[in-house]
N, C-alpha and C positions, 0 to 999 in steps of 0.2 A: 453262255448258252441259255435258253427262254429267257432270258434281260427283252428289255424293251425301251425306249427312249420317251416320255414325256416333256411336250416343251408345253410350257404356263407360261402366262404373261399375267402380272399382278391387276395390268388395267387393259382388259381383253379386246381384240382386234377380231374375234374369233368370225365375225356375222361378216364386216369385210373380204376377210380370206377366202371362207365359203362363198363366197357370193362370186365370186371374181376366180373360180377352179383352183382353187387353194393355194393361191398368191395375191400380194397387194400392188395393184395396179400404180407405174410409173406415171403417175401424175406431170405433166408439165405446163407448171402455170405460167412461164415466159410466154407459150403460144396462144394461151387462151387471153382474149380482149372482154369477155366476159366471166366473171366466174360468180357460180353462187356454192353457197354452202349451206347447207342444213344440219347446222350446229356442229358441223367442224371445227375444233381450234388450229386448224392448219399454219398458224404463225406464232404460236405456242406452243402446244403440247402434242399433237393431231400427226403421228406416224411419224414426218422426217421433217420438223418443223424450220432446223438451218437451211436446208435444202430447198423448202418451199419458200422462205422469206425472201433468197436471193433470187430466186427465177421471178416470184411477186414483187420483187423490187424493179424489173426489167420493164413492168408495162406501167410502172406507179412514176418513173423517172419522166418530166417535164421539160420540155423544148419549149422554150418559150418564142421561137421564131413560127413553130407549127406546134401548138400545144393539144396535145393527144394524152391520153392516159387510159387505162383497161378498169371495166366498171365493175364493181364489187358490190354485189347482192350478201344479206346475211340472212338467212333466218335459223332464229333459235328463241331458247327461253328465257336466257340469263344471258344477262350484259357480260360476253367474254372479253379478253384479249383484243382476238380477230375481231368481233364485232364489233368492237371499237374501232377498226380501223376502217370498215365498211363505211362505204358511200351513203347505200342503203341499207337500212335494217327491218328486219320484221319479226313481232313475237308471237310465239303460239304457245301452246301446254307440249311439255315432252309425248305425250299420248297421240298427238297430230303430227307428228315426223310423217308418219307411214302416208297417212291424209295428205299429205302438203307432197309429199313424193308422185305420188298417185296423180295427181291432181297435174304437174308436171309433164308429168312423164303425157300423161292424156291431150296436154296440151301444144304438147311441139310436137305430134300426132302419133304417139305411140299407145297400144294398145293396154286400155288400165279403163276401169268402170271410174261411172260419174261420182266427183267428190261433191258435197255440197256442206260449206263453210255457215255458219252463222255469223262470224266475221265476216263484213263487208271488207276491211280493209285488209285481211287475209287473203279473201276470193281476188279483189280487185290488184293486190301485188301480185300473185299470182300469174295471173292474165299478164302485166308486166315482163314479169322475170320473163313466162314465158317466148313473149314477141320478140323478147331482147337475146334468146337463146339462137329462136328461130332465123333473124337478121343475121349471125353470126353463125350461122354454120360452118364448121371446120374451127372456127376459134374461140368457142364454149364451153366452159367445162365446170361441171357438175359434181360436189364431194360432199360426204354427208358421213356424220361422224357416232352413228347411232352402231348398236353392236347389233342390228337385229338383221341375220342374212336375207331376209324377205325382203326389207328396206333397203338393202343395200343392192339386192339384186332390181331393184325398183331403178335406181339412179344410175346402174352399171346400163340399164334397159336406155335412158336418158340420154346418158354420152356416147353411146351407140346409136341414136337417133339424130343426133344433134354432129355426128364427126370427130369429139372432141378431144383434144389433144392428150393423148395417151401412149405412151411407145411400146410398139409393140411387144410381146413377150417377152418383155423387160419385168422385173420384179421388186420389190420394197421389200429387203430381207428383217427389218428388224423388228417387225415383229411375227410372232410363228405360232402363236401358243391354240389349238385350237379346244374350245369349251369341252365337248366330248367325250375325249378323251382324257381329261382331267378328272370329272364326273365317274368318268368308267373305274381311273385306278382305286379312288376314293373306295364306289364299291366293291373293287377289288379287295382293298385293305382291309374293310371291316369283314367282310368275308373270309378272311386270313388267307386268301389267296397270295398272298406279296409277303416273300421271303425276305426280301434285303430292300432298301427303300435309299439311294443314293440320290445325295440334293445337294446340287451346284446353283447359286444364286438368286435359289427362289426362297419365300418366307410367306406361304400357302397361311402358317397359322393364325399368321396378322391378315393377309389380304384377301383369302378364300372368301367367297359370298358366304359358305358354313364352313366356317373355322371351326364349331365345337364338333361336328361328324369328319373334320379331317384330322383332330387331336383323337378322338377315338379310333379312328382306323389305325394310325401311327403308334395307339397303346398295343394292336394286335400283330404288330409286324416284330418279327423276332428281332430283327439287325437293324438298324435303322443311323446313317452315316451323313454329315454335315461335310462339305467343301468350302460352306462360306466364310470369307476373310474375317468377319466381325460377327459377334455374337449377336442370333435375334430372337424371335419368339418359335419361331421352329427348331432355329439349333439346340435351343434351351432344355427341345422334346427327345436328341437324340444321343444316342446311347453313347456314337463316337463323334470326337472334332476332329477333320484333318484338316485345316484353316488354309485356304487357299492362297501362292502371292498377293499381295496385290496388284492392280494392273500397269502399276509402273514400277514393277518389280518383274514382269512378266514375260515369255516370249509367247507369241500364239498370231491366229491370223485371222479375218473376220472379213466376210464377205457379203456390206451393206446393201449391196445394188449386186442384178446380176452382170457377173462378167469384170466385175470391180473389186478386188480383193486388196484388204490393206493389212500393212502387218505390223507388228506390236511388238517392241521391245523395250528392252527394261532401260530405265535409265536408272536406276540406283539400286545397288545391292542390297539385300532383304534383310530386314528387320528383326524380323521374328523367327522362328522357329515354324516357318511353314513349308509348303511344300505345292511345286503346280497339280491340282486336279487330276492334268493330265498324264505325269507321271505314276500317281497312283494306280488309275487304272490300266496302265502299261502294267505296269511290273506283277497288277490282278490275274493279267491276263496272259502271264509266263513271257513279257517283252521286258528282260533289265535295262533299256535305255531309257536313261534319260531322255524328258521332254522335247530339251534345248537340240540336243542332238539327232531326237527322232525329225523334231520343226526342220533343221539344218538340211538332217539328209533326204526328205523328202518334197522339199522346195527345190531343192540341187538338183534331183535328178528328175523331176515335173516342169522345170524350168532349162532342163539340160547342160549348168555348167554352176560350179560355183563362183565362179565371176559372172553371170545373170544372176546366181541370188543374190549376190554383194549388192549387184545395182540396183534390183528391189530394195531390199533394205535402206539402200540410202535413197532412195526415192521415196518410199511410202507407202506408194500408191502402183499397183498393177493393174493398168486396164487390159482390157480382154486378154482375160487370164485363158492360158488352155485349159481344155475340160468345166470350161463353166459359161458355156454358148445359152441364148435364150432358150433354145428348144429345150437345154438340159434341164432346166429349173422348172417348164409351166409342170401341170398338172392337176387332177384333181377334177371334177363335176360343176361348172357354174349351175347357180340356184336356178330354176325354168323360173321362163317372168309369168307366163301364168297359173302354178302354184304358186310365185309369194303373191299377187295380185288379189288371189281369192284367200289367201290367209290374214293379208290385211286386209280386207273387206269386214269380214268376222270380228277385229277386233273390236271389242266395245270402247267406248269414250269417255273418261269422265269428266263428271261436272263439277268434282270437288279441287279440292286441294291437290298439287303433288311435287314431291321431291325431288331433284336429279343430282346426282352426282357428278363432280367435274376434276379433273385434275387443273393444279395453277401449276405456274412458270417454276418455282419454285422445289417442289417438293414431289412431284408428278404423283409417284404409286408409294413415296412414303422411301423407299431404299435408301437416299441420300438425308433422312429428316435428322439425323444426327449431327448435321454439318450446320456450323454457327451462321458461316458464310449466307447459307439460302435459307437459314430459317428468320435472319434479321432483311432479307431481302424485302423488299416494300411489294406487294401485288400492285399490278399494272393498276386495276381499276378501284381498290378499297383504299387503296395504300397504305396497310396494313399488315404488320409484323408477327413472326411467331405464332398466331394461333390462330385455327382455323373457325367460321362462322357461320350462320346462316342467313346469304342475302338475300331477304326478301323486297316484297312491292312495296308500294305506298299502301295500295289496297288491302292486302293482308295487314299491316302496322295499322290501316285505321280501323280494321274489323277488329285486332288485339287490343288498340283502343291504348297505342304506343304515340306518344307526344313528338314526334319525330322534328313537329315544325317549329316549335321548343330551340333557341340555338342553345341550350345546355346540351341536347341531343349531338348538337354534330361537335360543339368543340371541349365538350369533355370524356376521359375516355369512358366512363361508365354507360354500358350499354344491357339492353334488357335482355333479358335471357327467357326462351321460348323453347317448350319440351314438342319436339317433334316426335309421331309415332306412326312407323309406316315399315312394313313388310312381320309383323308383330313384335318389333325393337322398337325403345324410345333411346334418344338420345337431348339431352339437353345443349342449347349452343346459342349465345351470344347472338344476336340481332343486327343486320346493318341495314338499312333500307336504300336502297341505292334505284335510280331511274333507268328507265329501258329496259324491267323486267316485266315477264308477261304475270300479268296482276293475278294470277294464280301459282304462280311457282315459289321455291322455294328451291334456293342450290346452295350446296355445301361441297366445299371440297374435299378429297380424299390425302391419306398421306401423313395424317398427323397422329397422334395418339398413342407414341411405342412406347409410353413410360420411362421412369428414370434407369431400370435394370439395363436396358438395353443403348443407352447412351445419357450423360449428365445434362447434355443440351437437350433433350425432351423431356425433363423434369417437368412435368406440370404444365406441355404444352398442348390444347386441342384437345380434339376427338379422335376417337378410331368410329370413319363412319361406313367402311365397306361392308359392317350387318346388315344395313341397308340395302344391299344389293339384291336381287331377285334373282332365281332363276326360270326363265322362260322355255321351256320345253329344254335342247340340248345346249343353249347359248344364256349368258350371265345378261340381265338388265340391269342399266343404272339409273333406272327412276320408277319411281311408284307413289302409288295413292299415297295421302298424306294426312294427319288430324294433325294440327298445332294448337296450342293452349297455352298462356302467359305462365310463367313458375314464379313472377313474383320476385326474383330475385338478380342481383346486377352484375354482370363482368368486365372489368376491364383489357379494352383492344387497346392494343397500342398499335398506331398512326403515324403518320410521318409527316403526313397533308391532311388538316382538317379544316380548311378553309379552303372553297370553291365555288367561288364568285368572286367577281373583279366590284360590285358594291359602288360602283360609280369613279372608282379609283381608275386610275391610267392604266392600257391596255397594255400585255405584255406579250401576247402572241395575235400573229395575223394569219389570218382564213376564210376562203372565201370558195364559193363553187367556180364550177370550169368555162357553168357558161357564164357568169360575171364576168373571170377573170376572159374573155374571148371580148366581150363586149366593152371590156373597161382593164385593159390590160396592164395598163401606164398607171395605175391607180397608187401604188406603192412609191412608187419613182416619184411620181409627181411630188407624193407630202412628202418626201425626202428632200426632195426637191425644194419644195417650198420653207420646210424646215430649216435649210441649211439659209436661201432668203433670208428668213428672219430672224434670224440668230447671226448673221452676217450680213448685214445689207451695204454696206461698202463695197470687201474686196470679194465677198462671194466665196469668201475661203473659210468652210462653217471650221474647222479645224484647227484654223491659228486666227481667227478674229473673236469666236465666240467663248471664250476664257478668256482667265487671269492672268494662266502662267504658259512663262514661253514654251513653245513647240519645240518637242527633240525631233531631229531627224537619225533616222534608223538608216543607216546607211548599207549597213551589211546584211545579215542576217537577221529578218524578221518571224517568227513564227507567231503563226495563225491557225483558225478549225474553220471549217464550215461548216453545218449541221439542217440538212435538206429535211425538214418535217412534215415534206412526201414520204419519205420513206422511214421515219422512226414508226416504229410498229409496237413502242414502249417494252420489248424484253426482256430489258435489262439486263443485258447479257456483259454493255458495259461497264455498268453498275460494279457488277460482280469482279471483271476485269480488273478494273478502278482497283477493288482490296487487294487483290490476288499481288497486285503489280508494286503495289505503295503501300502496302502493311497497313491499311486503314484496320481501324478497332473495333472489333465486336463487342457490344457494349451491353447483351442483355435485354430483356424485354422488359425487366424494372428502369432503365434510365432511358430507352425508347419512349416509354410512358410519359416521363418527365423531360419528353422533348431533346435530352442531351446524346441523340442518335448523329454518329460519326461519317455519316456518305459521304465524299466528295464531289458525286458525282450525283444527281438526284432528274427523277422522269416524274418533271410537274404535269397533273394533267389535268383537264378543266371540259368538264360538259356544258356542250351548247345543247339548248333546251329552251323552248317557249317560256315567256316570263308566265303566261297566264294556266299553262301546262306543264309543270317541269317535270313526270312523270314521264309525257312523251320526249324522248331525246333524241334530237337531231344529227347530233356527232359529238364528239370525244375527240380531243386534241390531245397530244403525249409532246411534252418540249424536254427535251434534255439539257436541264440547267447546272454551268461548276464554274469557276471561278473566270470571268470574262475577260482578264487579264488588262484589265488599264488602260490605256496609257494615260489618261487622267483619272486615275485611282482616288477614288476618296478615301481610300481604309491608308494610302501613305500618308497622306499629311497631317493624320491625324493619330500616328503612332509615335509615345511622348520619346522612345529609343530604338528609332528609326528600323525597327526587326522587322518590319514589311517595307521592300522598296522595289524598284522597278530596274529590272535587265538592259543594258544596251540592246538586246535580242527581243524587247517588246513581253519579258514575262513578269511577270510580279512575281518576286520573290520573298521567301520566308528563309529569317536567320533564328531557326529555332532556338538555338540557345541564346541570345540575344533576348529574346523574348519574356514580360512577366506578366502575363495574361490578365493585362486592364480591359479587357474586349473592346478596346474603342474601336477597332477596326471593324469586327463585326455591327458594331451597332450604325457604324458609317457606312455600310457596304448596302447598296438600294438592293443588289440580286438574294440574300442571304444566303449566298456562298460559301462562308469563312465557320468551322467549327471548333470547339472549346473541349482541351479535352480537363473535363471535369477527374478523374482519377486515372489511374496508372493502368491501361485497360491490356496491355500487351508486356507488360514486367520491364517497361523501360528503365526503373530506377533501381536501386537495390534494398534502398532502406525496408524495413521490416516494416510488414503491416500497413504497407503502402499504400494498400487497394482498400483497407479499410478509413473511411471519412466520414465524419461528424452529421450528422441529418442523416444515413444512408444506411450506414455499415456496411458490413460483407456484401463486395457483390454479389451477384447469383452466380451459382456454379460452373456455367460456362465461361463469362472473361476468366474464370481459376485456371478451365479446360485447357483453355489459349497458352497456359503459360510454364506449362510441364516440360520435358527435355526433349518429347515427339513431337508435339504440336509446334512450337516453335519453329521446327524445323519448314514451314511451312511461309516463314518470312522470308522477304525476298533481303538477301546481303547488299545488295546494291541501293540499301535506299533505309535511314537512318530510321529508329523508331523513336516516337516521340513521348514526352513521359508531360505525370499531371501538370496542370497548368499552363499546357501551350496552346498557341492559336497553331491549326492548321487546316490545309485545304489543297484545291488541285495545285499542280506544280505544272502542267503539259508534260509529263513524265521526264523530269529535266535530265533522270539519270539515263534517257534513251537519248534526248538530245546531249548532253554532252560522250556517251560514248560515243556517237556517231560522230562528234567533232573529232577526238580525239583520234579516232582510226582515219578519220581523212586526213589529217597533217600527219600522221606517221606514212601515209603511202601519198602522203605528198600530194589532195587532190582537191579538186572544190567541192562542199557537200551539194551532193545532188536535193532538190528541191521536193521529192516527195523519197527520200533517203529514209526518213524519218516515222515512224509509226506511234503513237500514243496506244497503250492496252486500251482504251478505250475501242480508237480506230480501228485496230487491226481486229478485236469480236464484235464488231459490228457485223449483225451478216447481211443486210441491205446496202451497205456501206456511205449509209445515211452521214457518217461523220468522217471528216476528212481533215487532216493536218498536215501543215507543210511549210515550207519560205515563202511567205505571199511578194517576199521581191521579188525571187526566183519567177520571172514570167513563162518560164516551162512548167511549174510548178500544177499542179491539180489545183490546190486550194485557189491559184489565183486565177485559174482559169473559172474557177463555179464564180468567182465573184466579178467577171468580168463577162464572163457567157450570161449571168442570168440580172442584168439588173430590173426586171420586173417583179422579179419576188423578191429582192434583196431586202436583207433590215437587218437594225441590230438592236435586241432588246432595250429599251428605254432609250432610243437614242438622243432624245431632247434633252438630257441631263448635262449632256456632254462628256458623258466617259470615257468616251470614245473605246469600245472594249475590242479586243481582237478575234474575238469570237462572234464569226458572222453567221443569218438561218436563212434560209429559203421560205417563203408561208406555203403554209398548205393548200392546198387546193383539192376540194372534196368533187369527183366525178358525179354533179346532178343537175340537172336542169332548171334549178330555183337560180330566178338572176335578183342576186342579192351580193351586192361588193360592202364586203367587210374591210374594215380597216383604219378611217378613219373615225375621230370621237368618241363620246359616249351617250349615243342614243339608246331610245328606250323599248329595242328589244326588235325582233323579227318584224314584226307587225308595221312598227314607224319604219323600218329596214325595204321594206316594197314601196310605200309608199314615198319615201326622199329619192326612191331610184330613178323615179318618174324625171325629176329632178337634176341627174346624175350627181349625188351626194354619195360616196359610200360611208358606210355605218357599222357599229361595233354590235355582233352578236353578244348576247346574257350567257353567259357559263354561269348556267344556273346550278346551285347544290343541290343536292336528293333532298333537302330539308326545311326552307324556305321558299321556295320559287323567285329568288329574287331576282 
C-alpha cells in the first residue's frame, strides 16, 4: 500500500511515447516504399531494431526480372549504422532535427511555420524527401529518433499526413520508461519522501543524466533493495542484495508487441543462491507461492486449461493473447501539433560546436558492457574494438589542427585524444575522423565506462559519457553545445580494418545504382561472361580448362552460402553467432591492437566517396567476409602436413591436431580468412602458464575471465576448442552439417537441401545469408544462384578459386546512372563520363584519411 511502480529506461524513449499518447507506434516498414529517418538507428539500436531489419529487408529484396526496391532517405548527424545503409543521406547539427521536422511536415502540407535553412543542400533535400513522400502516399513512412516529444509529435503529424503505414492501436512494449516521472521520484527521494526504494534491472547511478542528485536521494531513503543478477554501480549503493535468476534460469512472460505475449522459461537450474524478483515480492505481500507456480496457475486458468498452457509453452509464442486487445494497451494524451510547432519555433540555433550521444550495436545503454563477446565486437562503421571514441569531421580535425591525411593517422593505432566540454562536464576521448559527418558534430557513444569493480572485462575500457546528457524541461536530451580543445596527448583504439581503399588493387565488392543496373543490367554477367572466355577460350568451361589441377566432381552433397549485399545491414549479429556457435576466442584488446583478433567471420566495409571530396560520402558498402571454402584452395597446397584439405561435400577442412602453425596457408589465402591463434585464449591446453608468452606476458584479464569453471560453461560441446598454435577459421558449422547427416541415415532419409542452418544464417535477421546443397535444385541457396544471374559474383573470381561462397552486389536506390563493376577507373567523375560510352567503372572507397 502507497508503493508505486517506476519504469526507467537507461536510453530514453520518453518524447516518442509522449508523443504518440503513451505508446510507441507499430511501425511497419515492409509497407512503406519510401522511408526516411531523422537520425533513427532503426536497423541498429532504434526501439525493435530485429523486427525493423526483417520487414526492411521485404522492400530491399531484388527481382531482377522487375527490379524495384523501397527508397531510403537518412538524415542525421553522424555516419550511423542505418545510415550507412541509406540510398540517400543528409547532414545537419543535432539542434536542426526539430527545423528539418517542421520543414517536412510543411511540406507534404501540413500545418508547421516557414523553415528557412542556410544550407542549400539541406533546403533542397528537403524539397526531395518531400515530393517523394507526397508520390507515395499510403506507403511512406516517417521515424525519427530524437527524445524531444515536440519533435516527435512533429513526425507523428507527418505520417498522419502522408497515410503511412502504421498499425493501428498496436503498441511497441519494449520500451516504457517515461522522463517525468523519473525526475519526480528522484525529488522525491531527496525530500525523504521514499521509504523503501526497490530496483529491478535498472542502474540509474551509471546512466542517470544526474547520477550524483540520484546517489544523494538514495543516501536519504531508509531501505533501499537491489534484484539485480550482477553487481553494478547502484546495487553497490544498497543496503540489501536479493540477486535475481538469471533469465535463463527463469520463468516469467513478456509482452513485446500488443496482443503477443511470449514466455520464458528456464532452461538450466540456477547457479547461485538467488532467488526470482517475483517471488520476493509475493511472499512481501502475504502470497507464500512460489513464482513458478503463481506463472503456472495463472496462465492455466487465463488460458482455460493446463493442456493450452502446455501448448504455449512449447510454442513460445501467444498471439492474441486474451485480455491484451489493442484497445486494452492505447492510452495516455498525444502531444497537440500546434504546441510542439510553436515550442520548436522558440528554440534557438547554434552555431558552434555540438555533441550527440548515440548507442552502437554493441553495448546499447552499457547493461551488457561486461560481456567479452560484444565488447571485442568490431562497430559496423569505425571498426573498432573495446573502447569507446569521439568521431568527429574532417572539419573539426583540421580546426584541431589533427594530421588525419598523414597515413600514420589511419594505419597505426595511436589516435589523438580531444577533451570535450559540454553540459558543464569534460570528458577526454580518443579521436576518429571518419566521412559523412555533419562538419560540426561530434558523436560519442554511450555504454562504456563501468570500471573494473563491476566486471574484469571493463577494466580500463572507455568512457562513462551519459554526464553529458541534458535535461530539457521534463524529457532527457542527448546532445548539446560543445567546446573541444587538443589534450596533447595519444590513445590507442584497436581496429580490426584499417585500410579502406582498394588503391588501385583489384576490386572485391560490386555496386552500383538502380537506375544503372535498369539501363545496363547484364553488366556483371557479361564480365563473367567474358571472364570465363578468356581464361577458357577452347572449351568455354572457365572450370576445368582454366587451371592446373584436375576438376573433382561433387556428386552428392555440396554445400554452399549465398550472401545478398542488398540486405547485409552490417550488425553483426552473425559475427556474434559465429563465437556463440564455434567457441571462437576472446582475445583482448592488447592482442586486437596487434592485429591477432580471432573473427571468423568479419563485415568488411568500404566507403564510396568522391576522390576529390572524400568528406562527402556517397554510400557505405558492408560485405560479410569468412572462409570461401575452395575448391581450388590455395592455403591446401601449400600446407607442408596436409592439416588443411578439402571435403568430398565441397568444405575445406581443418585437422587441428594435425596442424604446426607454419601460417603458410594464411599467407596463401587472397580473402584473409584463416586466423592464428597466437596463445592459449580459451584454456585449451593444460600446461601451466600457458597463457603466459615471451614479447606479451599475462594476457589481460578477460581471456583469464573466459576460463574459470562458470564461463567455460558458455562453450558449445559439440565443437572442439583449439589451443596455442593452430590455424583456424570458419568450418560452415560442420558440427550442424554432420549432425544433420547423421539423424538423416538413422531415420533412413535424404537430407533435405535447406535442412541445414549455419549460426550465422539462422541470426541473420534480413536473411541476407543463406546455406544449403547447391545440388539439391530445391534447395534455396540454388535457387538465389540460379534466379539472379545479374548480380551474381564471386569475390576475386579471376584467380580461379573457384569459392563456394557466392554474393549478390548491391544495388543502391538512386538515380545517378553510373555501372560499377568493371576495372579500375579513376573515380565517380571518369565514371559519368565512360557511361556515355557504356563502359562500367569501379567507384573509389575512399578512406576518411587520404581521399584516395
Amino acid at each position: 500500500p502507497g508503493g508505486r511502480h517506476v519504469e526507467y529506461d537507461g536510453v530514453s524513449y520518453s518524447g516518442l511515447i509522449q508523443a504518440n499518447g503513451g505508446r510507441i507506434p507499430a511501425y511497419q516498414f515492409d509497407r512503406a516504399k519510401v522511408i526516411v529517418s531523422l537520425g533513427a538507428d532503426f536497423l541498429g539500436t532504434w526501439v525493435a531494431p530485429v523486427e525493423f531489419a526483417r520487414q526492411y529487408a521485404a522492400g530491399r529484396t531484388i527481382n531482377e526480372q522487375s527490379p524495384t526496391m523501397s527508397k531510403h532517405y537518412q538524415f542525421e548527424s553522424f555516419l550511423s549504422m542505418t545510415g550507412s545503409c541509406a540510398d540517400e543521406r543528409f547532414t545537419h547539427r543535432p539542434s536542426e532535427t526539430g527545423a528539418v521536422a517542421m520543414a517536412l511536415l510543411g511540406a507534404v502540407g501540413g500545418q508547421a511555420p516557414a523553415t528557412n535553412f542556410t544550407n542549400a543542400n539541406l533546403k533542397n533535400a528537403i524539397e526531395k524527401v518531400a515530393k517523394d513522400l507526397r508520390a507515395n502516399n499510403g506507403a511512406a513512412l516517417v521515424v525519427c529518433g530524437s527524445n524531444d516529444p515536440n519533435i516527435q509529435a512533429v513526425v507523428a503529424a507527418i505520417n498522419s499526413a502522408i497515410g503511412a503505414p502504421v498499425e493501428a492501436g498496436v503498441s511497441i512494449n519494449t520500451r516504457q520508461g517515461i522522463d517525468a516521472n523519473m525526475i519526480a521520484l528522484v525529488d522525491q527521494m531527496l525530500a525523504g519522501q521514499v521509504g523503501a526504494l526497490l530496483i529491478y534491472g535498472a542502474n540509474p547511478v551509471y546512466d542517470y543524466f544526474d547520477a550524483e542528485r540520484f546517489k544523494q536521494g538514495m543516501a536519504r531513503v531508509k531501505l533501499a533493495i537491489s534484484f539485480n543478477e550482477k553487481l553494478d554501480e547502484t546495487t553497490d549503493l544498497c543496503q540489501f542484495v536479493i540477486p535475481n535468476h538469471h533469465f535463463l534460469e527463469s520463468w516469467g512472460d513478456a509482452e513485446p508487441r500488443t496482443s503477443f505475449v511470449s514466455f520464458i522459461q528456464p532452461t538450466i537450474f540456477p547457479l547461485f543462491k538467488t532467488r526470482p524478483f517475483q517471488t520476493s515480492l509475493l511472499k512481501w505481500a502475504g502470497n507464500n507461492t512460489e513464482y513458478e507456480n503463481y506463472f503456472r496457475g495463472y496462465w492455466s486458468g487465463r488460458l482455460g486449461s493446463q493442456a493450452a498452457f502446455d501448448k504455449v509453452l512449447q510454442d513460445g509464442i501467444l498471439a492474441n493473447a486474451p485480455g491484451t486487445s489493442p484497445a486494452a494497451t492505447t492510452g495516455g494524451t498525444p502531444t497537440p501539433i500546434g504546441d510542439a510547432t510553436t515550442a520548436l519555433s522558440t528554440q534557438r540555433s547554434n552555431a558552434g560546436t555540438e555533441v550527440v550521444l548515440y548507442t552502437n550495436i554493441a553495448m546499447l545503454s552499457g547493461k551488457q558492457s561486461g560481456n567479452p563477446w560484444l565488447l571485442e565486437l568490431p562497430d559496423p562503421v569505425t571498426r573498432a574494438t573495446w573502447d569507446n571514441y569521439a568521431m568527429i569531421s574532417m572539419k573539426i580535425a583540421d580546426e584541431l589542427r589533427i594530421n588525419y591525411k598523414n597515413s600514420d593517422y589511419e594505419y597505426y593505432p595511436e589516435k589523438p585524444v580531444i577533451e570535450i566540454t559540454a553540459n558543464g562536464k569534460k570528458v577526454s576521448l580518443p579521436a576518429m575522423v571518419i566521412p559523412g559527418m555533419d562538419p560540426d558534430t561530434i558523436a560519442v557513444a554511450v555504454g562504456y565506462g563501468r570500471g573494473e569493480k563491476f566486471s574484469k572485462a571493463t577494466q580500463g575500457v572507455g568512457k562513462n559519457v551519459f554526464p553529458l546528457t541534458r535535461r530539457t524541461g521534463n524529457n532527457f536530451t542527448y546532445f548539446s553545445d560543445a567546446a573541444v580543445t587538443l589534450s596533447g596527448e595519444m590513445h590507442k583504439v584497436a581496429q580490426v580494418q584499417i585500410h579502406n581503399s582498394y588503391e588501385g588493387r583489384t576490386e572485391v565488392v560490386k555496386e552500383t545504382s538502380l537506375a544503372s543496373f535498369k539501363l545496363h543490367p547484364n553488366a556483371y554477367k557479361e564480365w563473367r561472361e567474358e571472364l570465363h572466355k578468356d581464361y577458357a577460350p577452347q572449351s568455354g568451361d572457365y572450370r576445368k580448362e582454366a587451371t592446373l589441377y584436375g576438376d573433382y566432381v561433387y556428386p552428392g552433397i555440396k554445400w554452399g552460402m549465398s550472401i545478398d549485399m542488398n540486405l547485409c545491414i552490417g550488425c553483426h549479429a552473425c559475427v556474434v553467432a559465429c563465437h556463440a556457435e564455434n567457441n571462437v576466442s576472446v582475445v583482448g584488446k592488447n592482442e586486437v591492437l596487434r592485429y591477432h583478433d580471432m573473427h571468423w567471420l568479419r563485415i568488411d566495409r568500404y566507403f564510396v566517396s568522391d576522390k576529390e571530396h572524400p568528406e562527402q560520402l556517397k554510400a557505405v558498402v558492408f560485405q560479410p567476409m569468412l572462409c570461401q571454402h575452395c575448391d581450388n584452395a590455395p592455403c591446401e597446397n601449400v600446407c607442408p602436413v596436409g592439416a588443411t584439405m578439402h571435403s568430398s561435400e565441397g568444405i575445406n577442412q581443418m585437422a587441428y591436431n594435425r596442424c604446426i602453425g607454419t601460417r603458410y596457408c594464411a599467407n596463401n589465402c587472397p580473402y584473409k580468412v584463416r586466423r592464428f591463434n597466437w596463445a592459449d585464449y580459451i584454456g585449451a591446453d593444460s600446461f601451466k602458464d600457458n597463457q603466459n608468452f615471451e614479447g606479451v606476458g599475462k594476457l589481460n584479464d578477460v581471456v583469464h575471465q573466459m576460463n574459470n569453471d562458470l564461463t567455460r560453461m558458455v562453450l558449445n560441446p559439440d565443437v572442439v576448442t583449439r589451443s596455442r598454435g593452430v590455424m583456424e577459421k570458419c568450418t560452415f558449422c560442420v558440427q550442424r552439417t554432420q549432425q544433420t547427416k547423421l539423424t538423416a541415415k538413422m531415420e533412413n532419409r535424404p537430407i533435405g537441401g535447406d535442412e541445414v542452418q549455419t549460426a550465422c544464417s539462422q541470426a541473420c535477421p534480413t536473411n541476407a545469408i543463406t546455406f544449403g546443397n547447391v545440388n539439391d535444385q530445391s534447395s534455396t541457396v540454388s535457387k538465389i544462384r540460379k534466379g539472379n544471374p545479374q548480380r551474381l559474383f564471386y569475390v576475386l573470381e579471376q584467380i580461379h578459386t573457384l569459392p563456394n561462397v557466392s554474393y549478390l552486389a548491391k544495388i543502391r536506390n538512386t538515380e545517378e546512372v553510373i555501372q560499377f563493376g568493371h576495372g579500375n577507373q579513376e573515380g565517380n567523375n571518369a565514371g559519368h563520363a565512360n557511361q556515355q560510352k557504356g563502359e562500367p567503372v569501379t567507384p573509389q572507397h575512399a578512406p576518411a584519411t587520404d581521399g584516395h
